[in-house]
C-alpha positions as CSV (number, residue, x, y, z in Angstrom):
1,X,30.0,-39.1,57.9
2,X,31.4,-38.5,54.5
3,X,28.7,-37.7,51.8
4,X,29.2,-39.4,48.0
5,X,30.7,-37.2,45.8
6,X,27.4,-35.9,43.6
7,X,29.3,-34.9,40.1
8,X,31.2,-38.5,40.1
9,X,30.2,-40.4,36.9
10,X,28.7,-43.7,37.9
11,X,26.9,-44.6,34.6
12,X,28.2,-43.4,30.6
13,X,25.1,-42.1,29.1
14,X,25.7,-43.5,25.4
15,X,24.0,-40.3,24.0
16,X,26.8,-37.8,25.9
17,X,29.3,-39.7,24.4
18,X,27.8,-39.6,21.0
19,X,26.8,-36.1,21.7
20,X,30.8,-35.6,22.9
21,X,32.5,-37.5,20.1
22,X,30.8,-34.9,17.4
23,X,31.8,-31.9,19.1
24,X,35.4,-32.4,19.6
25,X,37.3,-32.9,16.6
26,X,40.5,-35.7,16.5
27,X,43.5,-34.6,18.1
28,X,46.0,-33.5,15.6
29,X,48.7,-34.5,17.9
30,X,47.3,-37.9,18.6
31,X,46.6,-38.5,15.1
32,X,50.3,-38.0,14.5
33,X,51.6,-39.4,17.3
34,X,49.5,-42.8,16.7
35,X,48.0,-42.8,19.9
36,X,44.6,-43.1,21.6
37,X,45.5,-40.0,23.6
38,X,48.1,-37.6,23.9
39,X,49.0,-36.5,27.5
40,X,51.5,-35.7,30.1
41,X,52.2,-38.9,32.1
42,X,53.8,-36.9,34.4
43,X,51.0,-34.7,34.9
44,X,48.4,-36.3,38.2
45,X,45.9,-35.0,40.0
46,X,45.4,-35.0,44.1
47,X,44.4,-38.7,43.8
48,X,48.0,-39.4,41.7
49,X,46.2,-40.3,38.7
50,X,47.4,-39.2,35.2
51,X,44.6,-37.2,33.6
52,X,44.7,-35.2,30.2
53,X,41.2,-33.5,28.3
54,X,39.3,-35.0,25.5
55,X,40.2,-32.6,23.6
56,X,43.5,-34.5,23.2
57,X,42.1,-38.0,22.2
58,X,41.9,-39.7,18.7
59,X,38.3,-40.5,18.9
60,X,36.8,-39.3,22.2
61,X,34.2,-42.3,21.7
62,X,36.8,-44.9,22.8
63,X,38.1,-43.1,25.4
64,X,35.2,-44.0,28.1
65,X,35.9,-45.6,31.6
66,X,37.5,-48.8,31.8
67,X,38.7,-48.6,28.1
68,X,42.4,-49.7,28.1
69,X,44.1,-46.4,26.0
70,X,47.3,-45.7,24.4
71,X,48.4,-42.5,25.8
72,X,51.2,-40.8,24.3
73,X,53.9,-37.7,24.3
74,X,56.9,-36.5,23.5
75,X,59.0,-38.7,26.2
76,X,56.9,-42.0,24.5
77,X,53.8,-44.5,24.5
78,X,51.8,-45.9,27.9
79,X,49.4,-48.2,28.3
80,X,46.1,-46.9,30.2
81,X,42.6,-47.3,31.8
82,X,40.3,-45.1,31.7
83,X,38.9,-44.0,35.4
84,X,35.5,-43.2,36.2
85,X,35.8,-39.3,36.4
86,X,34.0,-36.2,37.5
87,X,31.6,-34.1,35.4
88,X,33.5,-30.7,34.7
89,X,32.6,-28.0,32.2
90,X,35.5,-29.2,30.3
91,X,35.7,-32.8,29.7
92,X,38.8,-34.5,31.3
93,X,39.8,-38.1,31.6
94,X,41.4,-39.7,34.6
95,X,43.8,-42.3,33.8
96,X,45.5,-45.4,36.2
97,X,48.9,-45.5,36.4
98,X,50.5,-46.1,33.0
99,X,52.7,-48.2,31.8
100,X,55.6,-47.8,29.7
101,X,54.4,-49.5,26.3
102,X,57.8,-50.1,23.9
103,X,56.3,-52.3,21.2
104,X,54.6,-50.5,18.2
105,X,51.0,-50.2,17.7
106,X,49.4,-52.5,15.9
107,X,47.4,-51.7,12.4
């Protein structure tokens, strides 16, 4: 019998992503690129899910599970949800699949 995983992240503590948001400064890339967050689309973990660090977000506070994102590289824009992930030293975020996103963003 399979035990729960005991680092997955059930509950977002509002204080850790207050906490979170004023530690890591805006992405400069994401900032430029006009995007939520910038990563790899390409780039999935063992489950096949996208997943890029906060480092690389806009604001890390509206990149918290089940927030629709706009993540974004040099090949182009995709829209994304943001997956309940696993606590890690480093902050990452899982993603769902994207999709390709060709309309601009809006102001």
């Amino acid at each position: 019998m399979s035990q729960p995983n005991p680092w997955a992240v059930t509950e977002l503590d509002p204080n850790l992503v207050v906490r979170l948001a004023s530690m890591i400064p805006p992405c400069d890339r994401a900032v430029e690129l006009d995007v939520d967050l910038v990563g790899d689309p390409h780039q999935e973990d063992d489950a096949g899910h996208v997943w890029t660090r906060l480092s690389a977000a806009r604001q890390v506070a509206d990149v918290a599970p089940g927030a629709v994102v706009l993540l974004g590289s040099a090949i182009g824009r995709y829209l994304a949800t943001v997956l309940p992930g696993t606590s890690r030293s480093t902050p990452t975020t899982r993603l769902s699949s994207s999709t390709s996103c060709r309309s601009a963003r809006a102001p």
